[in-house]
Every structure is written in structure tokens, then in C-alpha cells.
C-alpha positions as CSV (number, residue, x, y, z in Angstrom):
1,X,29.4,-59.4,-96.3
2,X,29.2,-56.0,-96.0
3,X,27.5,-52.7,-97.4
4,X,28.7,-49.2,-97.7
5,X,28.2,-47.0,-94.6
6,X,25.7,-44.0,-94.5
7,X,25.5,-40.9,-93.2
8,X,23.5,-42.2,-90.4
9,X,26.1,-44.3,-89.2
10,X,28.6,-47.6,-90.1
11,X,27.9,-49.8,-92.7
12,X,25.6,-52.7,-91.4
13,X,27.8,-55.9,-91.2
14,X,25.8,-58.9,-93.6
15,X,25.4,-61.5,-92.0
16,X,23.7,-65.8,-92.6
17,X,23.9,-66.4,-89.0
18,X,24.8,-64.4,-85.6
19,X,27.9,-66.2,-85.6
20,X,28.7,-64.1,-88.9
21,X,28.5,-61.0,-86.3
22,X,31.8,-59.2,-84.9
23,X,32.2,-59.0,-81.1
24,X,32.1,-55.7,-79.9
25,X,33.4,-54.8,-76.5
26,X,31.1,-53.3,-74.3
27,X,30.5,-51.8,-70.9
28,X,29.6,-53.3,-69.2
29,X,30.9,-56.4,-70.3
30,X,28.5,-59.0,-72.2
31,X,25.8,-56.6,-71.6
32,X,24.4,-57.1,-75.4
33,X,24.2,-60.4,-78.0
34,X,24.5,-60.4,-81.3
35,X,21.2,-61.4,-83.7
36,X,21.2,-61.9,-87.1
37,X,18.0,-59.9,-88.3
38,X,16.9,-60.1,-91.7
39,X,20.6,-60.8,-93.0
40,X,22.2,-58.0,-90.5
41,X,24.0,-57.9,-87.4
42,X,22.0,-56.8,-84.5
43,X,23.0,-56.2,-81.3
44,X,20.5,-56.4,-78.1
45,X,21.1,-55.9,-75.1
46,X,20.8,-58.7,-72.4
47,X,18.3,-60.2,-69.5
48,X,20.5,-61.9,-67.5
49,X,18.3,-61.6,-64.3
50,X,15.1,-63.1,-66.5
51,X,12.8,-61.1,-65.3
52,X,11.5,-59.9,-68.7
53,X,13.0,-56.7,-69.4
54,X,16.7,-56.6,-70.6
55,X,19.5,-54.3,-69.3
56,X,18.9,-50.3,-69.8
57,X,22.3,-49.5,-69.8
58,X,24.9,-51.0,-72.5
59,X,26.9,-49.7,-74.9
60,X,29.5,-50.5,-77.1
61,X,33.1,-49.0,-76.4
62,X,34.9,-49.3,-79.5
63,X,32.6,-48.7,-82.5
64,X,29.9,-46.5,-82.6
65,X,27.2,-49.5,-83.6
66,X,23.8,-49.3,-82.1
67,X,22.9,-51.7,-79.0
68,X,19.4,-51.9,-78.5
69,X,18.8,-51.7,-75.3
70,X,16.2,-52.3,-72.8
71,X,14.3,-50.4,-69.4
72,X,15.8,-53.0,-66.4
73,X,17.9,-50.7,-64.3
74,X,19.0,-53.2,-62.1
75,X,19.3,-56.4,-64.4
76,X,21.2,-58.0,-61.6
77,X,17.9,-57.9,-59.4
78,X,14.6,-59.8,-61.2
79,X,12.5,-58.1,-58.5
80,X,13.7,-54.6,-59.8
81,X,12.1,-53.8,-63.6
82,X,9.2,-50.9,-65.5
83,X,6.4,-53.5,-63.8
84,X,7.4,-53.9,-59.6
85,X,5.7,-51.9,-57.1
86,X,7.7,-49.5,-55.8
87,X,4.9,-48.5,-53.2
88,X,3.1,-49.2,-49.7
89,X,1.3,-52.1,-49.3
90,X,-2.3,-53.0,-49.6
91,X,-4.4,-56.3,-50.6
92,X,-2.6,-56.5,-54.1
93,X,0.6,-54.9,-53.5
94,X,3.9,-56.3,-51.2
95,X,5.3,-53.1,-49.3
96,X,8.1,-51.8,-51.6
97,X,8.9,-48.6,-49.5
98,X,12.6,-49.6,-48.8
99,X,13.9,-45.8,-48.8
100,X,16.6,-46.5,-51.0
101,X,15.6,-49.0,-53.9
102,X,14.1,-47.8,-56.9
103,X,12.3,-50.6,-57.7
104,X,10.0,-49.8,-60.7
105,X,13.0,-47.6,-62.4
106,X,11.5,-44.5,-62.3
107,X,14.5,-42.8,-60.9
108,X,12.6,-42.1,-57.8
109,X,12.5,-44.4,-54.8
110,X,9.3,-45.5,-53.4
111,X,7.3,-43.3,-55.5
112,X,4.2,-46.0,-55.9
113,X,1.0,-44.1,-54.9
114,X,-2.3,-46.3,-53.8
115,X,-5.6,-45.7,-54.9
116,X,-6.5,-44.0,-52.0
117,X,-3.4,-41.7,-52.5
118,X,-1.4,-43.6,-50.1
119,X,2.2,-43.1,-50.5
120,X,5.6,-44.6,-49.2
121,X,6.1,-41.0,-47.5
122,X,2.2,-40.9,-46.0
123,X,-1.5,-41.0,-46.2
124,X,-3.6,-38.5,-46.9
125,X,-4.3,-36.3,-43.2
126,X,-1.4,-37.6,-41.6
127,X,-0.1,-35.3,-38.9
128,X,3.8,-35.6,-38.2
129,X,5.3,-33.6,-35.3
130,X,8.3,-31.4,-37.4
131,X,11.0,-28.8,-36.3
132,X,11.5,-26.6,-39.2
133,X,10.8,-23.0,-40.1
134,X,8.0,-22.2,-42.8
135,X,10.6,-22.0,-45.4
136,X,12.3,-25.5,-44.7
137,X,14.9,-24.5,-42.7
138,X,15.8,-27.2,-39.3
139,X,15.3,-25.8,-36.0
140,X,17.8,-27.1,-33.7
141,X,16.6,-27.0,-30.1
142,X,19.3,-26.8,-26.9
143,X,17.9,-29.4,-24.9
144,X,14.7,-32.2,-25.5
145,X,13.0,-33.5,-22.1
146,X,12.2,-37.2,-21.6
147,X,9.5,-37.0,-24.0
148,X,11.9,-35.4,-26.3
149,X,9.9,-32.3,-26.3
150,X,11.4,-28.9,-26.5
151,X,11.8,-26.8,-23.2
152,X,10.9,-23.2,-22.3
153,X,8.9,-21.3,-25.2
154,X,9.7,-23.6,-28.0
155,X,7.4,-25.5,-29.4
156,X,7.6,-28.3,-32.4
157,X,5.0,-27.8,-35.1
158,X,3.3,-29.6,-37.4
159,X,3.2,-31.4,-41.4
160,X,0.2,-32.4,-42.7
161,X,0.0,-35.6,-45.4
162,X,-1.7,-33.8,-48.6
163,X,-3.9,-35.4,-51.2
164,X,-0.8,-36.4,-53.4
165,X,0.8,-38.5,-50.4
166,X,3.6,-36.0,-49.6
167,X,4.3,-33.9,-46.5
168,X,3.5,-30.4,-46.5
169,X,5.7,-27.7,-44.6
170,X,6.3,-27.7,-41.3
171,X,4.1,-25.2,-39.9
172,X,3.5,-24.0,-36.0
173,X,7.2,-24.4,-34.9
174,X,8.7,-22.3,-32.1
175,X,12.7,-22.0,-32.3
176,X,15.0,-20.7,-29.4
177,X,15.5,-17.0,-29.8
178,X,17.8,-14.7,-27.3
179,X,17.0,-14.6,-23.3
180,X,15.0,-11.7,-22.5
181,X,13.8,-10.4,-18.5
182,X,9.8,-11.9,-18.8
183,X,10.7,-14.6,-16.5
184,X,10.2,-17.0,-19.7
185,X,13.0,-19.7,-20.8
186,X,13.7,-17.9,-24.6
187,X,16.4,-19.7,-25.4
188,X,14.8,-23.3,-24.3
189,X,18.1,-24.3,-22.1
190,X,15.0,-25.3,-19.3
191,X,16.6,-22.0,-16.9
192,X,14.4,-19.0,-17.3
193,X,15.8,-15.5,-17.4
194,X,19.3,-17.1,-17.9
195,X,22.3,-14.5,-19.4
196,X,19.3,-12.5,-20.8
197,X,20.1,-9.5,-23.1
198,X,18.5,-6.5,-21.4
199,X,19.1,-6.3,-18.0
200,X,19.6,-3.4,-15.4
201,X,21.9,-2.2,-13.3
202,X,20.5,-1.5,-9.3
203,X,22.4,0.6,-6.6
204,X,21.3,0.3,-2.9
205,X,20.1,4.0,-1.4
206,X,19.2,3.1,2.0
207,X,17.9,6.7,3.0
208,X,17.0,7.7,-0.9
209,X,19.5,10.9,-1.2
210,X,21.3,9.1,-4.3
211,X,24.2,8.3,-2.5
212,X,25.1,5.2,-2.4
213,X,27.3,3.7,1.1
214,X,31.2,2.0,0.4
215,X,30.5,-0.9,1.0
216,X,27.3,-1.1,-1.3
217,X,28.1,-3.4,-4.7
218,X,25.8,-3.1,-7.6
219,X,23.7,-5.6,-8.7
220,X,23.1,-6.9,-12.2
221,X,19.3,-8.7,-12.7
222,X,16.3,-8.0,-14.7
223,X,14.3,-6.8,-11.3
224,X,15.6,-5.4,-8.0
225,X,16.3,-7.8,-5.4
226,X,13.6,-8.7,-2.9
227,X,15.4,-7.9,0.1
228,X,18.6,-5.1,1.0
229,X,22.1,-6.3,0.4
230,X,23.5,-8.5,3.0
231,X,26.1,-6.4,4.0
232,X,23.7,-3.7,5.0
233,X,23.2,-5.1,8.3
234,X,26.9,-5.7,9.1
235,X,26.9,-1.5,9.2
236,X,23.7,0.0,10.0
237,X,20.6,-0.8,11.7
238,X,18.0,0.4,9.2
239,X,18.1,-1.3,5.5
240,X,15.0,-1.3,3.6
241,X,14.1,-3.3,1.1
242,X,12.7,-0.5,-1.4
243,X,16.3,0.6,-1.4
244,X,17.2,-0.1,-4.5
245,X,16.9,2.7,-7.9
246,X,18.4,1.8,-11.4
247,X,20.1,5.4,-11.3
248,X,23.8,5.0,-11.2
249,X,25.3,7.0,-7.9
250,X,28.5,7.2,-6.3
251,X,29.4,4.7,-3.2
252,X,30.4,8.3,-1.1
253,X,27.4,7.8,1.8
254,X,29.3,8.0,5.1
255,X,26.0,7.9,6.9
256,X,22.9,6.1,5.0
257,X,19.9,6.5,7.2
258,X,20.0,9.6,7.0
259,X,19.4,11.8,3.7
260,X,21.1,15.2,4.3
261,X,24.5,13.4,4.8
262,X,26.1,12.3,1.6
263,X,29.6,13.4,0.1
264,X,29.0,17.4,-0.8
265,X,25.9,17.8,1.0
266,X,25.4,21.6,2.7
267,X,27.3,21.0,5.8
268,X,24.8,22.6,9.2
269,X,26.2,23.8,12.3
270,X,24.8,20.5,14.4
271,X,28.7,18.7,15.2
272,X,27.8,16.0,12.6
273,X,30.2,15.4,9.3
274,X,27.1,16.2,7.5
275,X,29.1,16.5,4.0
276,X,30.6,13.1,4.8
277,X,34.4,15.1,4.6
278,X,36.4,13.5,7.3
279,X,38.7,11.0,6.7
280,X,38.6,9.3,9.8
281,X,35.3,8.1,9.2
282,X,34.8,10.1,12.4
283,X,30.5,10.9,12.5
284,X,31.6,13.9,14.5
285,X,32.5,17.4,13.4
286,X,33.7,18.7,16.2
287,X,34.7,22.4,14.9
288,X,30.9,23.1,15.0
289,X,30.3,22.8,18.3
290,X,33.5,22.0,20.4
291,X,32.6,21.6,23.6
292,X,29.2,20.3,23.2
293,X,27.0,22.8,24.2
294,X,25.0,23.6,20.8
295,X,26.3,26.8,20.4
296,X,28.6,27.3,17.8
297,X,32.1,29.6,17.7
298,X,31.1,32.7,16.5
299,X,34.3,32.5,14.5
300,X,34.1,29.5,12.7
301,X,32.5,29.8,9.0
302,X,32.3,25.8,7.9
303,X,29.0,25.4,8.4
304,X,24.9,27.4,8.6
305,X,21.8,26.6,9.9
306,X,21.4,24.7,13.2
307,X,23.3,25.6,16.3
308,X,23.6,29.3,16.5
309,X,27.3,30.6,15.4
310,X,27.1,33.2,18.8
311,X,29.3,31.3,21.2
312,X,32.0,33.1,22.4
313,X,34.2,30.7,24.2
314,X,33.7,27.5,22.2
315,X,36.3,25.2,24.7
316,X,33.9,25.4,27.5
317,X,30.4,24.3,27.4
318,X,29.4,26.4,30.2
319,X,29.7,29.6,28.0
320,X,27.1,30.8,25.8
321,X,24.4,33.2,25.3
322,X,21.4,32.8,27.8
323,X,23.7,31.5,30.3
324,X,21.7,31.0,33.6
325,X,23.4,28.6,35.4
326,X,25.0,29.4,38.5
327,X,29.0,29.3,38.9
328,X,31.0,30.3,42.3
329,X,33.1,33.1,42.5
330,X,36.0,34.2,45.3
331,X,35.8,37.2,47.9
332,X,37.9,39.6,49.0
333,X,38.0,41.7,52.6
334,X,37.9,45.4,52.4
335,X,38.7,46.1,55.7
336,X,36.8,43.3,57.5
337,X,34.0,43.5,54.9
338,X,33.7,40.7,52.6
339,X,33.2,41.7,48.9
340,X,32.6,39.8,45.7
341,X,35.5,39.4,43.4
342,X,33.4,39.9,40.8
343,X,31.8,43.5,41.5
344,X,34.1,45.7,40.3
345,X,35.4,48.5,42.2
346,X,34.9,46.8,45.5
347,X,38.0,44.4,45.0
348,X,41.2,46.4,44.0
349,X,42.7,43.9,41.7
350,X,42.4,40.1,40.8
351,X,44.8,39.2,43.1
352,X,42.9,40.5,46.1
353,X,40.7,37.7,46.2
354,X,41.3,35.0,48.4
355,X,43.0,32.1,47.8
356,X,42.5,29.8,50.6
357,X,40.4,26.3,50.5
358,X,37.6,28.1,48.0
359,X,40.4,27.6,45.3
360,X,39.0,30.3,43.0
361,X,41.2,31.3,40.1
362,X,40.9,34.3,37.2
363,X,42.9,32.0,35.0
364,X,42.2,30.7,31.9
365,X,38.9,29.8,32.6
366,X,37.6,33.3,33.7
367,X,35.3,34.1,31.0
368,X,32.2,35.7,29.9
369,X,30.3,33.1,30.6
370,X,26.6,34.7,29.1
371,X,28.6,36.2,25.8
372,X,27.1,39.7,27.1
373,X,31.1,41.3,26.7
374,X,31.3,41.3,30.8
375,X,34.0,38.6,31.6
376,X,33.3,36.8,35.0
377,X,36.0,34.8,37.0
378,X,35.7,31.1,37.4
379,X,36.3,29.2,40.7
380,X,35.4,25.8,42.2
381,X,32.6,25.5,45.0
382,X,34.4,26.4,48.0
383,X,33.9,27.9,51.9
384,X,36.1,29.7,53.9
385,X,35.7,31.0,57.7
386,X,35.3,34.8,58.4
387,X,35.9,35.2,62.1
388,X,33.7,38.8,61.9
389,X,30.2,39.1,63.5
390,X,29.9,42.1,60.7
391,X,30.3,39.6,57.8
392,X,27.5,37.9,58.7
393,X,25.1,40.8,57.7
394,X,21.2,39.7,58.2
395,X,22.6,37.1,60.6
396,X,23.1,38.4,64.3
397,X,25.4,36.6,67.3
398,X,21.7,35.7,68.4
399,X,21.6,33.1,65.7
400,X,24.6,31.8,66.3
401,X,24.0,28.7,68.5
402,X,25.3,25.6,69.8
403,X,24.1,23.2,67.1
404,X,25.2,20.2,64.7
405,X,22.8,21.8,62.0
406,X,23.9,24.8,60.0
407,X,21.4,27.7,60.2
408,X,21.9,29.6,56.9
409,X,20.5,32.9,55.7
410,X,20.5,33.0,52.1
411,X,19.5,35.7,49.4
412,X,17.4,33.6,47.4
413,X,16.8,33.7,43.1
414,X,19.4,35.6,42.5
415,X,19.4,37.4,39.1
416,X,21.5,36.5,36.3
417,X,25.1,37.8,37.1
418,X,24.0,38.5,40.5
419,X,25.3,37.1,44.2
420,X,24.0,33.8,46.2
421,X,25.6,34.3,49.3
422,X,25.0,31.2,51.8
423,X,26.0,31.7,55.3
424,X,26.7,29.2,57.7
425,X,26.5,29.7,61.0
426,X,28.7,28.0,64.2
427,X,28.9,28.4,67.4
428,X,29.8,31.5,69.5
429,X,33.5,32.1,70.7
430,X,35.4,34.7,72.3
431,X,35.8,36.8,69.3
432,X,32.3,37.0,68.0
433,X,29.7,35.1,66.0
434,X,31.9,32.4,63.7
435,X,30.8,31.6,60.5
436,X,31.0,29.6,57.3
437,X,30.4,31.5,54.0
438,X,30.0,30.2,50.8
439,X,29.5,32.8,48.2
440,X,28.3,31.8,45.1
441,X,28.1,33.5,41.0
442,X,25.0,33.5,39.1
443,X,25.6,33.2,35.5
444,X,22.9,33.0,32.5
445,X,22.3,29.8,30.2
């Protein structure tokens, strides 16, 4: 039996018995039986697990009749229905926190809340260490320690169980960040000061003129190094530790202890590579003053200051102004009269002088030895014998005697430029008083 459909659906199917009922087919299969309600088919869905509550999920697949269903979301599981505790436990309630089940189909595992506001996620005041940001976000730390704590300046926070039995954000919670110089691990990788982003540069300047020496190798840190550089002793005995400046300076120091060398520095008339110019890493500069006597060639223009630029014969050190030291000098004979080669007008010529075991010479070393524009001959110290009682001048045959001492008469503190005649006296012979004489130069220094 049958009656015409309406616009709600199909027809109802009439019906004495349940038998008189169609199958349906259904998903999922024999999820529904058919009843025989009031002389019409009814379709219900089934409780197969017996727990009181029939399947919430059937439906037929090839007709569009109705199957009343029921509120069992797991119909396979009797422990799983609208009336199980899906909660913690307490006095009347098993523990149904599982994490996974929803066992009071509510769509929402382990939602059961106690009395006292207890939930499967916490109670009330609960504290819970966490490691997100205020806004949720996970904190991922580099390394944990034993206690599984976070190293350096990291920290994890906090979540607090509220009222409704559910976690509150994470507050308190200290993430890495990037490695700065305050001696503090930033990033939390338990090494402090590691890679960090704003370091400084430092250049050694043992003697502070901003010159730094070859061999010096800048240094990369977030403070200056305690001590010099190693390789400071290896060339110079004076390395302090305050040496080191965060001003970037050329490595062009031939000399630094001391501050007035460095490359371009004024150079001074003191026979020092003061400009740090030679390439023979020489210290020596020996244009200024070549033959060591402090006086510099009155010619030479590489250098001020210092030795005076007034010396006038710059390849012997015995020639500069204020000369006083005393030099020997040859004689000539005028007759038998012996006269300085030096005196002019008493010796006709440079050749006149004699050559014999005093050894003097007007070579190339006959100079002016005081830079006054008077040129004086150089000789070595030397004697000679003058067999002439006349030569002897203040000494008389009388003081000539028979003795191993010499007796000398002597014309003593000679002026600059002026004669120091020493006479030396021997024994008497058949010609006259002979004598030793060594005559000797008084130049100025």
C-alpha cells in the first residue's frame, strides 16, 4: 500500500507489519531498521553497541527517505554516548581524559569540567613552565642543560590554570636574540660574547704616534686585549699593554718606541731614518751626519732641527765648528831654523815640509779642521831629530845631559790654531846639543 507523495518528500510506503517495509541501502551498512509505525514505514537508526543511544550517523543512499537517527558517535564503543564522562576524575567520576577520545560526543575531547572547575587540561592556579611568546608563538631555544633549562639570558615563562580549567598564555618567556659585546650569552648557545654583532676593530700603537709597526695584525673583539700582541717582543723591548686604539692606522712604523718616527714624519738632522724612508730597514741615516760627529754637511738639505747643518767636511769627524782638539802638523828648516808647516810665509811651499818618520801629509785630509775658512794640514804624531843646538830655543847645551829620562821644555795651553812644540832632549855629542822634537797642531772642537 502506498499514498501519493508530497511536497515534503516521497510518498510514505503503507505498511501491516515491518516486513511490508522496502530495504533501503544505507551507509553505513545496516545502520537503521525498519518499524511499522501507525501503518507506515519507519526507519530508525540502530544501537548495536547497547549502550542506550542509537547510531548518529546513517543515512540512506538511494532514496531520499528519512532515517531517524540517534546521538551515539561511536556506536561501536558502549562506553562512548551523550551520558559518559569525558572528564578528570574525582569520587563519582572514572578519569576520562584520554587526549584523543571524545567520549560524551561533544565534538571536543576531554572537555568534562568538575565542580571545582577541574578540567582534563588543569586546575584552577596551576602553574606550567611554557616557551612561547605573549602571542602564542613557540620559542625554540639552541641548547637545554641537564635540567632542561634554557642557557645564557633565556628564560622559560610561565601559564597559569584559569577559573574555566584552561591554560592562559605563556607569559615571562625569554627567547635567544642576536650576540651582542655585554659579556652575556644572547643567543643561549652557553658561550658568551660568541660571533657577536657589534664588535671593534684594535690596532697596536706601541709609542701612540698612530702608526702602527709591520708586523702588527689587527684584532677583532668586543674589548682590547689585556696584554700587547705576542709578536711585540720578538722586535722591540718596550710593548705596553695600553697600546691598543680602535683608530684604523697604517702598519708603516719602522721604529715604535719612539713617536717622532713613523712613515712621513719631519725628518731632523740627528742620523736617525726619522721618516722611516729607507729600504733597508737601516735605523741609520747616515747623510745627516756622516762621520759621526753631530755636525751636519752644511750642504745637505734632507733634514732641520737637531745637529747643526755647519759642518764643513762631513767625511771626517774631526772637522767642525768649535774644533779644539789638538792634531800634529810637519816642520820645515829655514836655514837651520825649524818652522811650522802650518804658519804661512815661513815654509815656501807644501812640499817643504819634511817627510821623514813624522809621516805628515797635505793630502786629502788637510782640512779646515775648525770650519773658520783657514785650511790646516793633517799628519800623524811623529818625531824627528834636529842635530842644531839653535833649534832647541828655551833649551840650552846645559840641559842636555846624560840621562834615560827625556827633559822636555814645552809651551804649554796652546791657543786654538796655535803650536805645542815638545822638545826632547839627548845627550851631548860633538856637534852640539841633540834633540828629539815633536811639534804638534792645536785645532778647535
Amino acid at each position: 500500500m502506498s499514498t501519493p507523495p508530497d511536497a515534503a518528500g516521497p510518498a510514505p510506503v503503507e505498511c501491516d507489519t515491518a516486513d511490508d517495509c522496502p530495504e533501503l541501502a544505507l551507509e553505513p551498512a545496516e545502520c537503521a531498521v525498519a518499524e511499522c509505525q501507525a501503518g507506515t514505514c519507519r526507519y530508525v537508526a540502530v544501537d548495536a553497541d547497547e549502550d542506550g543511544f542509537s547510531i548518529k550517523v546513517c543515512a540512506a543512499t538511494d532514496t531520499p527517505v528519512e532515517v531517524v537517527i540517534g546521538s551515539d558517535c561511536d556506536d561501536t564503543n558502549r562506553n562512548v554516548n551523550p551520558d559518559a564522562w569525558d572528564g578528570p576524575e574525582d569520587a563519582d567520576h572514572k578519569d576520562g581524559c584520554d587526549g584523543k577520545i571524545d567520549n560524551d560526543c561533544s565534538s571536543r575531547p576531554d572537555d568534562g569540567v568538575l565542580a571545582d572547575g577541574t578540567t582534563c587540561v588543569c586546575s584552577p592556579g596551576d602553574k606550567l613552565p611554557c616557551s612561547q611568546t605573549s602571542n602564542g608563538v613557540e620559542i625554540t631555544y639552541p641548547r637545554l642543560d641537564a635540567s632542561g633549562l634554557p642557557y645564557g639570558n633565556c628564560s622559560l615563562g610561565e601559564q597559569t590554570c584559569g577559573n574555566d580549567g584552561s591554560w592562559g598564555f605563556c607569559k615571562g618567556a625569554i627567547g635567544p636574540e642576536a650576540e651582542v659585546c655585554d659579556q652575556v650569552d644572547n643567543d643561549c648557545n652557553a658561550v658568551a660574547d660568541d660571533n657577536p654583532s657589534d664588535t671593534q676593530t684594535f690596532w697596536y700603537d706601541a709609542d701612540g704616534d698612530f702608526h702602527a709597526a709591520p708586523w702588527a695584525v689587527a684584532v677583532v673583539a668586543c674589548a682590547a686585549p689585556p696584554t700587547a700582541p705576542s709578536e711585540c717582543s720578538k722586535h722591540q723591548a718596550t710593548c705596553p699593554a695600553r697600546g691598543w686604539i680602535t683608530t684604523a692606522i697604517p702598519a708603516d712604523d719602522c721604529d715604535d718606541t719612539t713617536a717622532t718616527r713613523y712613515r712621513g714624519a719631519p725628518e731632523i738632522c740627528n742620523g736617525i731614518d726619522d721618516d722611516c724612508s729607507n729600504t733597508d730597514e737601516s735605523d741609520a741615516e747616515p747623510e745627516e751626519d756622516a762621520d759621526g760627529d753631530e755636525f751636519t754637511s752644511e750642504d745637505y738639505a734632507g733634514c732641520s732641527g737637531g745637529f747643526p747643518r755647519t759642518d764643513c767636511f762631513d767625511s771626517n769627524s774631526d772637522v767642525h765648528p768649535g774644533q779644539t782638539k789638538r792634531f800634529n802638523v810637519g816642520y820645515c828648516l829655514q836655514g837651520n831654523t825649524p818652522y811650522w808647516c802650518f804658519t804661512e810665509g815661513q815654509c815656501a811651499s807644501k812640499e817643504d815640509c819634511i817627510m821623514g818618520s813624522i809621516g805628515q801629509t797635505w793630502g786629502p785630509g788637510s782640512v779646515d779642521y775648525n770650519c773658520d775658512g783657514i785650511e790646516e794640514p793633517f799628519s800623524v804624531v811623529g818625531t824627528d831629530t834636529v842635530p842644531y843646538a839653535a833649534a832647541c830655543q828655551a833649551v840650552t847645551a846645559s840641559d842636555c845631559v846624560s840621562s834615560t829620562a827625556p827633559t822636555y821644555a814645552t809651551s804649554a795651553n796652546a791657543a786654538c790654531g796655535m803650536v805645542d812644540q815638545h822638545q826632547q832632549c839627548k845627550p851631548a855629542t860633538a856637534g852640539g846639543c841633540a834633540y828629539k822634537s815633536t811639534f804638534l797642531q792645536t785645532a778647535c772642537r
